[in-house]
C-alpha positions as CSV (number, residue, x, y, z in Angstrom):
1,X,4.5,-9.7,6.5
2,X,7.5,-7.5,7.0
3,X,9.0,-5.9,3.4
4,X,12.7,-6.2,5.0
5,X,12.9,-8.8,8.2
6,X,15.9,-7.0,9.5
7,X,16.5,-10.1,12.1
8,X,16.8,-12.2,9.6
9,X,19.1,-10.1,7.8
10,X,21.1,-9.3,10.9
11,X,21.3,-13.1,11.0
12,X,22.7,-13.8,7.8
13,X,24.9,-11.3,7.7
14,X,25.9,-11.3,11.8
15,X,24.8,-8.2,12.3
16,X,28.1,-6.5,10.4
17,X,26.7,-3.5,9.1
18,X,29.5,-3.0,6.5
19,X,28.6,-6.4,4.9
20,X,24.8,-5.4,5.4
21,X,25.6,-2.3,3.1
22,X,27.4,-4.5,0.6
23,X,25.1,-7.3,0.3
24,X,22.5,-4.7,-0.5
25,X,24.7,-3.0,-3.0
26,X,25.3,-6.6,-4.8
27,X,21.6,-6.8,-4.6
28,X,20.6,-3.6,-6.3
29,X,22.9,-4.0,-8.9
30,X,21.3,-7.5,-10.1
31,X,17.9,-5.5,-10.3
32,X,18.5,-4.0,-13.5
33,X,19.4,-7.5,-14.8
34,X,16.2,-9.0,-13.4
35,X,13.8,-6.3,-14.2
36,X,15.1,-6.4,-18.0
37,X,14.6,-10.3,-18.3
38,X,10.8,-9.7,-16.4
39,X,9.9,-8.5,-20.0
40,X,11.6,-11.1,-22.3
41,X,10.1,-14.1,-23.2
42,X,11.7,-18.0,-21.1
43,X,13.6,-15.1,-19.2
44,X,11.6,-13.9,-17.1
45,X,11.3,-17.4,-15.2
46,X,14.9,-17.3,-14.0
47,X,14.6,-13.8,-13.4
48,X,11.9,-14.4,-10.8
49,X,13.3,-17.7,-9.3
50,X,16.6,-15.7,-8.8
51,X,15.6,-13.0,-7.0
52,X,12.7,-15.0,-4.9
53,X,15.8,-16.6,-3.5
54,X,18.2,-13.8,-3.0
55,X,15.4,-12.2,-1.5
56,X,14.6,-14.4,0.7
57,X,18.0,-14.5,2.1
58,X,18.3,-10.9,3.1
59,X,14.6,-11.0,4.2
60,X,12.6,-9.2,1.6
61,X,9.7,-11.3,2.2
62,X,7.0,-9.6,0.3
63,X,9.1,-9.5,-2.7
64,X,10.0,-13.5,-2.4
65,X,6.8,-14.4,-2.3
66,X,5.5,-12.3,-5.0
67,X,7.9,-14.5,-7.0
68,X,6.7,-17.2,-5.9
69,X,3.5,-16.4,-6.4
70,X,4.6,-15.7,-10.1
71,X,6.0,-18.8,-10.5
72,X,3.1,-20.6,-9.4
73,X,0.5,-18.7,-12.0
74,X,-0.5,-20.3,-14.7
75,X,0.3,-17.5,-17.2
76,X,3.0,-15.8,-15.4
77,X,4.0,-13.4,-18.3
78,X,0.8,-11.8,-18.1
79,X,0.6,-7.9,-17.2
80,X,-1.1,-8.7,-14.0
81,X,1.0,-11.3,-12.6
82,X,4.3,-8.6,-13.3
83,X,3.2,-6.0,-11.9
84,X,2.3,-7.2,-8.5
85,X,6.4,-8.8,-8.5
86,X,7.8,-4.8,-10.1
87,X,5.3,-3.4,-6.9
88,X,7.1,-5.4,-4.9
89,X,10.5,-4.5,-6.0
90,X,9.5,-1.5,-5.8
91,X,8.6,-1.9,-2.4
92,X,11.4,-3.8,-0.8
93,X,14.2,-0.8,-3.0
94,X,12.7,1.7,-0.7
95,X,13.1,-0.4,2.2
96,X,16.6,-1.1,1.3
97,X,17.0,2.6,0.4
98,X,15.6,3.1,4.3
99,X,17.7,0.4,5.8
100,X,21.1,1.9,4.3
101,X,20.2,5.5,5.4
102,X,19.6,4.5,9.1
103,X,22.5,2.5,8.6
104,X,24.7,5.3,7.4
């Protein structure tokens, strides 16, 4: 599974790499927002449905379906379960961080 499917990105954005660079600006900024409610208590639930779908419409597809994969365990607050959706932030931010330097 690819971290960033950049034809599906290229898709959803028609291929306009200024609106490419922006999307992934608007999607950076909401990490600090999601990673913040990861840690608090009913937040974290709309933190992870949130960005499994705005994931999913740039193409970070390890990262949606960590999220998912979150939302589906059955004690989704625990350390475990957390970590594996921060790795994949984590993961699809370098990516991103890749994408906008080749598209520079």
């Amino acid at each position: 599974m690819l971290v960033l499917d950049r034809a599906h990105f290229d898709h959803m954005t028609g291929a306009d790499r200024a609106l490419q660079v922006e999307v992934l600006g608007l999607f950076r900024m909401q990490v600090e927002a999601w990673v913040a409610a990861l840690g608090q208590g009913a937040g974290w639930r709309d933190a992870v449905h949130t960005m499994k779908g705005s994931a999913r419409g740039i193409g970070l597809n390890r990262l949606a379906a960590a999220c998912e994969a979150a939302e589906a365990a059955p004690d989704a607050q625990s350390a475990e379960v957390l970590a594996r959706v921060r790795a994949a932030l984590d993961e699809a931010l370098a990516a991103l961080e890749q994408f906008a330097a080749e598209a520079a």
